[in-house]
N, C-alpha and C positions, 0 to 999 in steps of 0.2 A: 445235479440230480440226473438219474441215466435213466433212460427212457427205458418204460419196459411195461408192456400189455399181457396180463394174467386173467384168459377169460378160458371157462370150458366149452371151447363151441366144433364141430368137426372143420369148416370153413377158417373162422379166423384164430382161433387158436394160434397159429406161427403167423399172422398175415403181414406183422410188423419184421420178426425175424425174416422171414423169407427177401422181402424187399429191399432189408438192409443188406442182404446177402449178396445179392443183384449188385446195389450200388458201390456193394467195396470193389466188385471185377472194374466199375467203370472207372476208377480215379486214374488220375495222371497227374504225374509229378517230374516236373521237368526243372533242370539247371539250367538257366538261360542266361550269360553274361554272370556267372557266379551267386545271381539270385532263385530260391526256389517256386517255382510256379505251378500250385496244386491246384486242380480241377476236375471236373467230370465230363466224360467223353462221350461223345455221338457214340448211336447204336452203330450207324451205318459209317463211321468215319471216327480214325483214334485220334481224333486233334481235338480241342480243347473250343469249341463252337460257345459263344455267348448265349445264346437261343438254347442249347440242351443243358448248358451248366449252370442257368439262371433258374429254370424252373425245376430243373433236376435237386436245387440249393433249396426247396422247399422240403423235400423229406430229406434230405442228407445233415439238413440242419440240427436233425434230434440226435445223430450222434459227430458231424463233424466238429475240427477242433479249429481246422485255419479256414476261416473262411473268406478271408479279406485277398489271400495273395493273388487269387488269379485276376482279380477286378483291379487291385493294383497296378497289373502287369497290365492288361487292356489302354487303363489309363495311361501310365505311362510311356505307352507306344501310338497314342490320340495323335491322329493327323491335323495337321495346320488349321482344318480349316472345318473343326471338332468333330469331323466325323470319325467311326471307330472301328478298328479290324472285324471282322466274323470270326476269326478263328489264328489260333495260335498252333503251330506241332513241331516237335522235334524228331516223329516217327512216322512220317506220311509217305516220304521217298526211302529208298534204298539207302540213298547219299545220307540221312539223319540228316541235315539240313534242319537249321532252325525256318519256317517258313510262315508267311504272315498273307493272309487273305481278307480281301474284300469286295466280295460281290456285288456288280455295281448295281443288279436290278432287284437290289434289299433293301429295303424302308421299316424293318424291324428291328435293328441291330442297338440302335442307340434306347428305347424303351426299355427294352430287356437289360441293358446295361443298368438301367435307371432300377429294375426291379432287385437286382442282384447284387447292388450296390445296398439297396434297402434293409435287403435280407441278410446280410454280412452283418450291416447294425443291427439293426433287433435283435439279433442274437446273441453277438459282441459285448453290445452296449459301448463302443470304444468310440466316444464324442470327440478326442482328438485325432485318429486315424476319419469321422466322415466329416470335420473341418478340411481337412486335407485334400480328399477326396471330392467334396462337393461342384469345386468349379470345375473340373471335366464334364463332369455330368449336365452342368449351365450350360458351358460348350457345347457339347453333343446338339443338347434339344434347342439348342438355337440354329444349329447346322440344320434340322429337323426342317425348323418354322421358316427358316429362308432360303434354303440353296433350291435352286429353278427345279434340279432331279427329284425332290422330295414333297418340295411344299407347294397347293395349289389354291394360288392367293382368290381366282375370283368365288372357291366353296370354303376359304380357309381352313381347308383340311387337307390330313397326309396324302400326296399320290403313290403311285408304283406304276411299273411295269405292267404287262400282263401274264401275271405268272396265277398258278391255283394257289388259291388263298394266301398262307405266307411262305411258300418253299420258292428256292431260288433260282428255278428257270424261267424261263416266258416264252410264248408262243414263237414259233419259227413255221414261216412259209416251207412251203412243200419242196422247194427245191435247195433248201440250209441240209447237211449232215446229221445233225446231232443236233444237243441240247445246246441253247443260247443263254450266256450269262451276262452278257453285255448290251448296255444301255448303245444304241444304232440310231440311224435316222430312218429305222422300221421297227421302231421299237411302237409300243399301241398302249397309250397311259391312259388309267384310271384310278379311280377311288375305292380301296381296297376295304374292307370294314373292321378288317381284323388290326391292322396296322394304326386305324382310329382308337377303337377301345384301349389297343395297348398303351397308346398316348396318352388319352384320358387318364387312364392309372400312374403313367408315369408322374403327369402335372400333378395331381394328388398327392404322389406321393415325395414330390419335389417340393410340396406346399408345408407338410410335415415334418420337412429332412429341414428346412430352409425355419421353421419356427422353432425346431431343436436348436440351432447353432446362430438363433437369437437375431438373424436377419428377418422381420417380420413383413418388409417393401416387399420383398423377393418371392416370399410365402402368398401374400396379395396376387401378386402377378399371374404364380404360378395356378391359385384355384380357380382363378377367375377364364387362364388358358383354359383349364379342365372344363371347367362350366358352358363357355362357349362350345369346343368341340363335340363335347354330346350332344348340344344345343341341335346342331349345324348335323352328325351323323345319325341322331334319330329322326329330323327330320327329311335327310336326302337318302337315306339306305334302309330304314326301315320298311316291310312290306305289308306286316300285318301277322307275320306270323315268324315271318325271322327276319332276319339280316339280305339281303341282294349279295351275291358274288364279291360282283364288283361294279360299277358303274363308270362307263368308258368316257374317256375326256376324247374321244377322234367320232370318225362315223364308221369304223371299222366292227364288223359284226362276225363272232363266231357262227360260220352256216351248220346251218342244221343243230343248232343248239340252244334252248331254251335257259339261258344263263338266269333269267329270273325265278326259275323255279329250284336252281342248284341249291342245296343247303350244304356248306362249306365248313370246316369243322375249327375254324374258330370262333363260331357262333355261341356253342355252350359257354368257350373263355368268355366272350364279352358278358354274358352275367356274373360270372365270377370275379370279374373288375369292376362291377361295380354299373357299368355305362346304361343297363337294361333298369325299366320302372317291374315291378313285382307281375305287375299285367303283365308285359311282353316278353320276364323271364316264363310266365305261366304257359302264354301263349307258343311258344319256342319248345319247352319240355313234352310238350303234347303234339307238336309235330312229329317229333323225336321219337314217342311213344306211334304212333298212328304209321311213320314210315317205318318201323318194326316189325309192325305186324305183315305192312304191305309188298316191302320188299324179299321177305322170307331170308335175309341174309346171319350168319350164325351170330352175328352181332350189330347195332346200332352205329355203330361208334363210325361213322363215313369220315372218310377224307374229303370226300364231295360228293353227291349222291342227288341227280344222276350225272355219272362221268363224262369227262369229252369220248368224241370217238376215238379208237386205239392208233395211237404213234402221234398225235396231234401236238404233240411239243417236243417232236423232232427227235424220241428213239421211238426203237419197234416193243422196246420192252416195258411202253408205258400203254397194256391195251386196257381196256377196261374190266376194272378190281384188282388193278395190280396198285403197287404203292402210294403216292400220293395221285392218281386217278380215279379213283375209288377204291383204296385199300381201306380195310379196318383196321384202325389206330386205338391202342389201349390208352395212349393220351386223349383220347377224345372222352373215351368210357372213364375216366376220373375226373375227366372237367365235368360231363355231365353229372356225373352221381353226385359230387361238390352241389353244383346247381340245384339239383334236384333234394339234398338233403335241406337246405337254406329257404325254397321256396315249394312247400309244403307235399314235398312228394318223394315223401319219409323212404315208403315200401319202393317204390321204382330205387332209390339209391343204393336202397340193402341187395336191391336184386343185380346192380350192375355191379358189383362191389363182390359178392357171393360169384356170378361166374366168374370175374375173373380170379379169384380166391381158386376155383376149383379147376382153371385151367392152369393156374401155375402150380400147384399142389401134381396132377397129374403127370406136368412133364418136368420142371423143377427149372423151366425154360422160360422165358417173355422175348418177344419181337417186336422191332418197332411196327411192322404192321402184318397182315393177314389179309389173307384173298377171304375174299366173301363167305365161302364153305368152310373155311377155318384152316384151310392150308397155312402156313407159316413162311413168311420172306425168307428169299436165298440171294446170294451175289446172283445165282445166276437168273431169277428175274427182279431184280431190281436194277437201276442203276446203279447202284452207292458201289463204294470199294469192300463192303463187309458188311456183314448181317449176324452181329452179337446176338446168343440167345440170355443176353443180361440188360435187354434195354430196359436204361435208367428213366428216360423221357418221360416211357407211357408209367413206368413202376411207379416213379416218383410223386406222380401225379394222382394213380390209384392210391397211396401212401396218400396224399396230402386230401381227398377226399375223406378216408376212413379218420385220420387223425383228425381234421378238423369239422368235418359230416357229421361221422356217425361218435367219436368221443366225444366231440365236439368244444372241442380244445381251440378259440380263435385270441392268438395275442391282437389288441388293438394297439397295445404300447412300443417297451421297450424291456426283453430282458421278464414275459410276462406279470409285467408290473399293473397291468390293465388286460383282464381276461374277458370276454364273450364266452360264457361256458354252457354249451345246450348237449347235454348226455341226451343220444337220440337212440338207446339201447332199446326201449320197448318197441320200436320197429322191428330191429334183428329179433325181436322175443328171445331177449338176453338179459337176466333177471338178478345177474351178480357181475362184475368185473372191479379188477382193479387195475385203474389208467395211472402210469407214472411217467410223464411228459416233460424234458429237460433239454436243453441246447446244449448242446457238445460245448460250441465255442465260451459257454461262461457259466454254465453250472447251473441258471437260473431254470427253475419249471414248478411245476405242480401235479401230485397226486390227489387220488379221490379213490373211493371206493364206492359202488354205486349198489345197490342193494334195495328189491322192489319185492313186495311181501305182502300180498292179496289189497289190502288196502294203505299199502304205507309205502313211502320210499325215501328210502335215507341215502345221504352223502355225508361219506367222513374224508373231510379235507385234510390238505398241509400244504402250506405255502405261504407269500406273503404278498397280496394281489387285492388289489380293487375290483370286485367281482360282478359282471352281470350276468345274473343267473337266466336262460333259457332255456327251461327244461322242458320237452317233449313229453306228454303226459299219456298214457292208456287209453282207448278212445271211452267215450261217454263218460269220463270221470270230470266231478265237480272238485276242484279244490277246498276244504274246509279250513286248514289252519298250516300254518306255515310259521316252526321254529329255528333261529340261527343261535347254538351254544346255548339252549332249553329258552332262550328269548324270545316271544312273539315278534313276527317282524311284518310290512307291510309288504306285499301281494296282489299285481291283476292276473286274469287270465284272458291270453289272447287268441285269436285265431288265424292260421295261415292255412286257405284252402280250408280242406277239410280237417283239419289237422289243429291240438288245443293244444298251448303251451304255460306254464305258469311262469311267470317274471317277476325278478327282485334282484337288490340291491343288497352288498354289503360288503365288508371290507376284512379281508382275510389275512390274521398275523397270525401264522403257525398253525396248530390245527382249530378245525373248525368243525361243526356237524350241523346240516342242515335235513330237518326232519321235515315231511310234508305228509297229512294227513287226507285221506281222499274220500269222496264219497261217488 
């Protein structure tokens, strides 16, 4: 089934076209050793980075077709002692040189692989290629839970370096050159919070991969790792309204910076994995909301907010609102809307979702980040090697909020054999569409046509899917009756925030129509 959104709206009308459009600039396709190795590439760098092509592989999934080869290639390049490259490129130098990198003050690399690896299957469905595949991934996150640079046995949670949230430098005294990438005997460890949650997801989702391929010890193991680590990270990083930075394992203090107040932009991720209770998702989006208004910046979306002081990890060109110092990140603004569509804060998501809808409509461009005012990343103030106006990172991400937010399209399965379906259309006050949602790699998806008529709202289905219906209702409407295929079926209604939804169950072979009458 080929994905494809038919709404009349001025904003999202192309919002799926547009994105996809973006993401075909980023692919890369490299011969490496007579094998092909496709991917998708950093905004800021054309090599093939685990971190942009793992979650860049949540909207490229609707229309790619391989999505196994570059996790393959990872794999099979796994170092001795499981830990795993950042990044592969055959176009970085002059020379083409095939070249392989691994940042040594990175504690994300292997999660990511875990999530990438996830998303390959689901979409695939190909249970002999993730037999195959599974024990690298065992490897990695056992590299994760013991090796001295990663794991920090007396909070049994992830460490790192001191870098801003997950990007891959860390602080440098005043008298180092440049940006430091290397673990030193002046290096200043902590407990990262971003680097937790992505854990936590990964153990989840290694608990899942591991009762597919019928090892059920393994699956054990792995949820009960998940369980503990959020155990352990809501109780040492939690502050009340978000996530802490970071929390230092030395007595090394950044002067003149209130690190506790920093709110760090993988904080929206950690509710979208899952790791946050619905309280301190709520608690965290009204932060969010509250430094929007306070900061007066053209967007939300921080990198960290408030920044270190300018050149504070060792370039000049990191002053404060420049790129990861507090640049706005359009990956940020599609984690959050995600968040914010999931935990009751419908209209805040249509609205993050709408500008950046009307910023890429204006210049037919996306960056991976922006100065405060809305200026747009250049080589020449960032660091990176390049500054694509096709970044996949933040696109894929706004993609992966609208597709799963606001259609509200969520596979729980395999191959959408198990749907979460919550059409959260009466927020955008959008009163017709029709969503046609498929996986490149194996053809499987589902349509619906959504259609809302003063007191009725109907869905005409097609697919073949065990469905949980969450549907986003009109505010002050009572549900009265609820038909699947002219059947009464059974119906609650619940509440999130302020916000009603009606919920049900059933099971979809081929098409289906599901009528709801409202009062």
């Amino acid at each position: 089934m080929e994905t494809k959104i038919k709404l009349n709206h001025p904003l999202f009308h192309d919002f799926y076209s547009r994105i996809k459009n973006f993401l075909f600039q980023d692919q890369v396709t490299d011969n490496i050793n007579g094998e092909i190795v496709h991917g998708y590439r950093s905004p800021d760098c054309n090599a093939i980075w685990i971190r942009d092509h793992s979650d860049i592989l949540r909207g490229a999934r609707y229309f790619e077709n391989d999505m196994t080869s570059a996790i393959t290639h990872f794999a099979a390049t796994q170092q001795k002692n499981g830990s795993l490259f950042d990044f592969v490129s055959c176009a970085m130098d002059r020379e083409n040189w095939t070249k392989y990198v691994r940042v040594p003050v990175e504690a994300d690399v292997e999660y990511r692989f875990v999530k990438a690896l996830y998303l390959a299957w689901q979409s695939s469905g190909d249970d002999k290629w993730l037999q195959e595949i599974l024990p690298a991934a065992e490897k990695a996150l056992n590299y994760i839970t013991t090796h001295p640079w990663r794991w920090d046995s007396k909070h049994g949670l992830v460490k790192r370096a001191f870098t801003i949230d997950t990007w891959d430098f860390d602080y440098v005294a005043a008298d180092q050159p440049w940006l430091n990438f290397q673990i030193t005997d002046r290096t200043h460890w902590g407990i990262f919070h971003g680097d937790n949650s992505g854990y936590f997801e990964a153990f989840r989702l290694m608990a899942k991969l591991n009762v597919q391929v019928g090892n059920t010890e393994r699956a054990v193991y792995w949820q009960k790792m998940a369980e503990q680590i959020q155990l352990r990270l809501n109780q040492l990083a939690w502050n009340g309204r978000f996530y802490t930075h970071r929390l230092p394992l030395d007595d090394f203090r950044f002067p003149g910076v209130d690190e506790a107040s920093q709110l760090s932009f993988s904080n929206p991720i950690a509710i979208n994995r899952g790791v946050t209770t619905h309280e301190m998702a709520v608690a965290m989006l009204s932060e969010y909301q509250q430094r929007k208004n306070s900061t007066h910046d053209f967007a939300e979306w921080f990198s960290i907010d408030p920044p270190f002081p300018s050149g504070s990890f060792g370039d000049p060109k990191l002053i404060q609102g420049a790129y990861i110092n507090g640049g706005i990140f359009p990956l940020v603004g599609g984690e959050l809307a995600r968040a914010a569509f999931e935990h009751g804060f419908e209209a805040y998501g249509v609205s993050i979702l709408a500008q950046y809808a009307q910023m890429i409509q204006e210049t037919n461009a996306t960056y991976l980040w922006y100065f405060p005012n809305g200026q747009p990343s250049s080589v020449e103030t960032s660091t990176s090697p390049d500054a694509t106006p096709t970044d996949g990172w933040g696109s894929s991400a706004m993609l992966y909020a609208f597709m799963e937010g606001l259609a509200g399209v969520v596979d729980d399965g395999c191959r959408f054999d198990q749907i979460r379906l919550s059409p959260r259309w009466v927020a955008a006050e959008i009163s017709q569409i029709t969503v046609q949602i498929g996986y490149g790699a194996s053809g499987a998806g589902i349509q619906y046509d959504f259609n809302f008529d003063n007191r009725t709202i109907e869905l005409n289905l097609d697919g073949n899917s065990q469905i949980q219906l969450h549907l986003l209702l009109p505010a002050h409407s009572t549900v009265q009756k609820v038909t699947f295929n002219d059947k009464s079926i059974r119906f609650h209604q619940s509440r999130i925030e302020n916000s009603q939804y009606l919920d049900a169950k059933f099971r979809l072979e081929g098409k289906g129509k599901v009528r709801i009458w409202l009062d």
